[in-house]
KOLTI-609791 format. One record per residue (C-alpha): residue number from 1; x, y, z; residue in one letter. Coordinates in Angstrom, 2 decimals. Example, Ala and Ser with C-alpha at 12.3 -4.5 7.8 and 13.67 -1.06 7.14 Angstrom:
BEGIN
<1,<12.30,-4.50,7.80>,"A"> <2,<13.67,-1.06,7.14>,"S"> 
This chain:
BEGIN
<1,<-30.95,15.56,36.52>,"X"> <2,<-27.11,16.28,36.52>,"X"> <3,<-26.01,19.27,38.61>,"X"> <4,<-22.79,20.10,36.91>,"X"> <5,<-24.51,21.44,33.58>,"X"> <6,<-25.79,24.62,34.16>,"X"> <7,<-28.26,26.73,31.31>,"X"> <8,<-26.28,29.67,32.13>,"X"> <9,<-24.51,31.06,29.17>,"X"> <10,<-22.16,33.92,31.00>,"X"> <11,<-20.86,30.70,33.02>,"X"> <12,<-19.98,28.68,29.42>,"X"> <13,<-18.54,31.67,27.03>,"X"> <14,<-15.79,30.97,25.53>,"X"> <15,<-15.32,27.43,26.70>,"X"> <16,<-16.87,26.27,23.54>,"X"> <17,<-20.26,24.75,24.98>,"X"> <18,<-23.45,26.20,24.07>,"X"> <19,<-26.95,25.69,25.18>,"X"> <20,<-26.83,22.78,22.30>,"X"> <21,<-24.39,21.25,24.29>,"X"> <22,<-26.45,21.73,27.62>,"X"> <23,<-29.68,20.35,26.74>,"X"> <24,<-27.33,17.11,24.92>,"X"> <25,<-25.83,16.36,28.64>,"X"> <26,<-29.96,17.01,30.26>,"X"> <27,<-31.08,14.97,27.41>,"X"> <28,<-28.78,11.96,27.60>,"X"> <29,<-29.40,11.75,31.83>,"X"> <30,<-33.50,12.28,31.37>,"X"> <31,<-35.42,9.81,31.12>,"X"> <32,<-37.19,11.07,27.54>,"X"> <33,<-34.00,9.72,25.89>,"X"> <34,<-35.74,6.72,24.01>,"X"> <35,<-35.45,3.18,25.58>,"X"> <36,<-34.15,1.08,22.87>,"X"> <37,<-30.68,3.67,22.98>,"X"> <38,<-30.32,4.04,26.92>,"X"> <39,<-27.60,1.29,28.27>,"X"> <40,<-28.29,0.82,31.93>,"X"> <41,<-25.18,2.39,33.60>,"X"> <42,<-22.47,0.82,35.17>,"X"> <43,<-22.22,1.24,38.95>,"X"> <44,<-18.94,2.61,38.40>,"X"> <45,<-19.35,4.65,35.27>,"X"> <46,<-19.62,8.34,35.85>,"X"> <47,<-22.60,10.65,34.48>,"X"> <48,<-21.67,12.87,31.23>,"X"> <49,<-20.37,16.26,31.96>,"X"> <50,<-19.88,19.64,29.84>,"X"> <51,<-15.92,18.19,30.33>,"X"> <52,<-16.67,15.21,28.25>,"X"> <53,<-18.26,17.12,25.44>,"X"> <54,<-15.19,19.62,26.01>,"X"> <55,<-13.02,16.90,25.64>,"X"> <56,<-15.24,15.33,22.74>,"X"> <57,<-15.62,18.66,20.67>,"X"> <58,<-11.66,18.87,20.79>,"X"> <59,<-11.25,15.58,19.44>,"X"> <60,<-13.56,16.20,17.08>,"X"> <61,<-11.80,19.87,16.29>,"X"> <62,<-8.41,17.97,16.07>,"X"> <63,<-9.59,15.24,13.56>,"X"> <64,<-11.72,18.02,11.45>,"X"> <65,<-8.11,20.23,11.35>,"X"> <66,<-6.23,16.99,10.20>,"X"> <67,<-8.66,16.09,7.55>,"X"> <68,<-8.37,19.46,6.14>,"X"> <69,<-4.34,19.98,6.54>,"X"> <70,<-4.37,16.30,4.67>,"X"> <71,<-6.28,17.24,1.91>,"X"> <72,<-4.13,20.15,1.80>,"X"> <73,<-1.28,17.74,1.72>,"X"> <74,<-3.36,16.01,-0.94>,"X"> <75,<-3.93,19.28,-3.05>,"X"> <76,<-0.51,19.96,-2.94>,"X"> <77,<1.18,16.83,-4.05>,"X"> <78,<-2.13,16.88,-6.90>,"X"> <79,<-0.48,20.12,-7.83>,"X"> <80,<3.18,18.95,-7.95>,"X"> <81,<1.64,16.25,-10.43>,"X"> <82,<0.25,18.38,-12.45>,"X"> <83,<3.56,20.66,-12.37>,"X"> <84,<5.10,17.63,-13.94>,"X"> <85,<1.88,17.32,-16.28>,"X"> <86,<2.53,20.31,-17.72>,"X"> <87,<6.34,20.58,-17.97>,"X"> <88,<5.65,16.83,-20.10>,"X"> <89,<3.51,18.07,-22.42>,"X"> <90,<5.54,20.85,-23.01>,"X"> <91,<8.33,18.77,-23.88>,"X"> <92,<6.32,16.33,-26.13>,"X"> <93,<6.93,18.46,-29.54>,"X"> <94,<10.43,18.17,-28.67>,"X"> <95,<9.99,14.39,-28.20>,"X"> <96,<8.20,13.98,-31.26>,"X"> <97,<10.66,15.33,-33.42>,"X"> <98,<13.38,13.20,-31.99>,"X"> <99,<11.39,10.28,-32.18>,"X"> <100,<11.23,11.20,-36.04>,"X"> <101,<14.91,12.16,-36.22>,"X"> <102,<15.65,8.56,-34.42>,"X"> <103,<13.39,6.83,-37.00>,"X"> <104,<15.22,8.77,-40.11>,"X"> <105,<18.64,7.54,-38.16>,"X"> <106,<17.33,4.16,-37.61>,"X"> <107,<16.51,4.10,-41.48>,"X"> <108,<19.59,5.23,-42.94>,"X"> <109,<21.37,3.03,-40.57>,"X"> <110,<19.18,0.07,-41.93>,"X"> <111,<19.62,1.01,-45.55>,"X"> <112,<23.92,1.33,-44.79>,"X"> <113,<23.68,-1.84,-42.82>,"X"> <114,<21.78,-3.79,-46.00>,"X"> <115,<24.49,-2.00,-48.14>,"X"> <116,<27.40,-3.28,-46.07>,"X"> <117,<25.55,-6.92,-45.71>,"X"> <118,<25.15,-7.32,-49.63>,"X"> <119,<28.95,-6.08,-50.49>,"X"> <120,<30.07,-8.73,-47.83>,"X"> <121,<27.88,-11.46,-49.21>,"X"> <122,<29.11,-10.68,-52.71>,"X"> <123,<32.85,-10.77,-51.65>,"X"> <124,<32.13,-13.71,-50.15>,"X"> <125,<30.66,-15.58,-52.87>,"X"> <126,<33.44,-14.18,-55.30>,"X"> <127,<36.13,-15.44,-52.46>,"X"> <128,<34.38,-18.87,-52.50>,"X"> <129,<34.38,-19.10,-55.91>,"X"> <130,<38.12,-18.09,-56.76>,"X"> <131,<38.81,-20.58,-54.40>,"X"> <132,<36.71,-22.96,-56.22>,"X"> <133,<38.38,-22.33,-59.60>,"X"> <134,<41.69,-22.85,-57.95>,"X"> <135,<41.00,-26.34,-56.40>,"X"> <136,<39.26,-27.86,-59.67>,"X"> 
């Protein structure tokens, strides 16, 4: 039996190890701990204390406080998104009608461009042809 875990709860408040913790160190040095999970010991490895789990309930603490500021992190930069969402679909009436504007612009432009195109092709023709009727 280990000697350096003791039941006495005065002796562990506030350091964060319960009787839970306790009867995990008894359990893991008794010999009820089932025999397909015990490892024989190494001659050098030491026996589990209420330091380990001290040290293994921080870790754990530390990683469970990370997890959550990361999400956090996560929630925030979701929220930032959907900032951006928002301010987008506010703007999309706006976008709409320009798009519209931009396709009556695009049309007129067309329509002058066809205009401009035909006059050319006519004067042109009518060059080529006074030409024509001055070398014949």
């Amino acid at each position: 039996m280990v000697t350096s875990v003791e039941d006495n709860s005065a002796s562990n408040a506030g350091t964060g190890i319960g009787t839970d913790d306790v009867r995990t160190v008894r359990m893991l040095h008794s010999s009820e701990q089932p025999r397909d999970t015990m490892k024989p010991r190494q001659a050098n490895e030491k026996p589990l204390s209420l330091s380990d789990l001290r040290s293994l309930r921080a870790l754990r603490d530390e990683l469970r406080l990370k997890i959550h500021l990361g999400q956090q992190e996560a929630r925030d930069r979701f929220q930032e998104l959907e900032d951006r969402w928002s301010s987008m679909q506010r703007k999309l009436p706006q976008l709409d009608r320009l798009e519209a504007d931009v396709d009556y612009a695009k049309a007129v432009l067309l329509t002058i461009g066809r205009r401009v195109v035909v006059d050319l092709m006519a004067g042109y023709r009518n060059l080529r042809d006074e030409v024509k009727k001055q070398t014949s």
